[in-house]
C-alpha atoms as one frame of an Amber mdcrd trajectory, in Angstrom:
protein
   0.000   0.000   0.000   1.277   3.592  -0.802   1.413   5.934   2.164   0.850
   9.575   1.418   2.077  12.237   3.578   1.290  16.046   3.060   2.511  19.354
   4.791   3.809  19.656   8.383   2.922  15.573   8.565   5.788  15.029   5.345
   8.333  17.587   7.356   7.960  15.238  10.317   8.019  12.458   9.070  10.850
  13.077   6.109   8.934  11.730   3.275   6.240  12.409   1.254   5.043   8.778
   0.219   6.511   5.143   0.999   4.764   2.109  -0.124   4.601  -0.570   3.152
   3.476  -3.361   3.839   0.563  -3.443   6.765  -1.675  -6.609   8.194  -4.010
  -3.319   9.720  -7.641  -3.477   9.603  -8.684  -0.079   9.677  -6.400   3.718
   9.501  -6.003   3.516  13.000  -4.443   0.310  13.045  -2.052   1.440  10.835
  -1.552   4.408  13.021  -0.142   2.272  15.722   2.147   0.048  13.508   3.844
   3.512  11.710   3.776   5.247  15.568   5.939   1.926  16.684   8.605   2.539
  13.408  10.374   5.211  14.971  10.319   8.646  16.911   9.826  10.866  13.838
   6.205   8.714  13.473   5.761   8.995  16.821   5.805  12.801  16.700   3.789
  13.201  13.267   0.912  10.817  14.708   1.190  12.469  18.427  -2.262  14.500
  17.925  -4.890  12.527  15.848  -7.157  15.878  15.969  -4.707  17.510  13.784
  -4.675  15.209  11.207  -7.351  14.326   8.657  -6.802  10.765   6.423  -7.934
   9.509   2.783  -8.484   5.822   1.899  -7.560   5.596  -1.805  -9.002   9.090
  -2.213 -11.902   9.710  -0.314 -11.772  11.116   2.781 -12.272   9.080   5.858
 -11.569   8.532   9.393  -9.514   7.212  11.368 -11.907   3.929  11.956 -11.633
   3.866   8.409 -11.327  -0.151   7.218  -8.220  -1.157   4.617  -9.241  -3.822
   3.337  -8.207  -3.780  -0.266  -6.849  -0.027  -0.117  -4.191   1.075  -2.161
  -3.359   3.740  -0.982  -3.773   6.195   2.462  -2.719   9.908   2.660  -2.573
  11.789   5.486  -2.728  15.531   5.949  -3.787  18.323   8.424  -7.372  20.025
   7.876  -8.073  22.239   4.950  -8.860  25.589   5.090 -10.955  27.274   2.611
 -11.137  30.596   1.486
């Protein structure tokens, strides 16, 4: 599965995309496995409120299932103006 990371969630992390492989059910199960890689993870996933997810393109939530997904981005809320 591709991973997709956008803004402030990219600078912490250090990436903007990796493809992984992931047994998790559902976004937040993922979550936990990326939060468990290393510190830099740790510190991009620290507040869940801050951060709004997309299962192969359509937005979602964090309870979110992956079954079949190809790919998840994360990214913080969008403003509009």
């Amino acid at each position: 599965m591709d991973v997709l990371y956008f803004a402030w969630v990219r600078e912490r992390i250090g990436l903007p995309r990796e493809r992984i492989e992931t047994s998790a059910a559902t976004v937040s199960d993922l979550v936990e496995e990326l939060r468990g890689r290393e510190d830099r993870y740790a510190a991009a996933f620290a507040d869940l409120s801050a951060i709004r997810v997309a299962v192969d393109q359509e937005l979602g939530d964090f309870d979110s299932p992956l079954a079949n997904a190809r790919e998840v981005a994360f990214f913080p809320p969008m403003t509009g103006g």
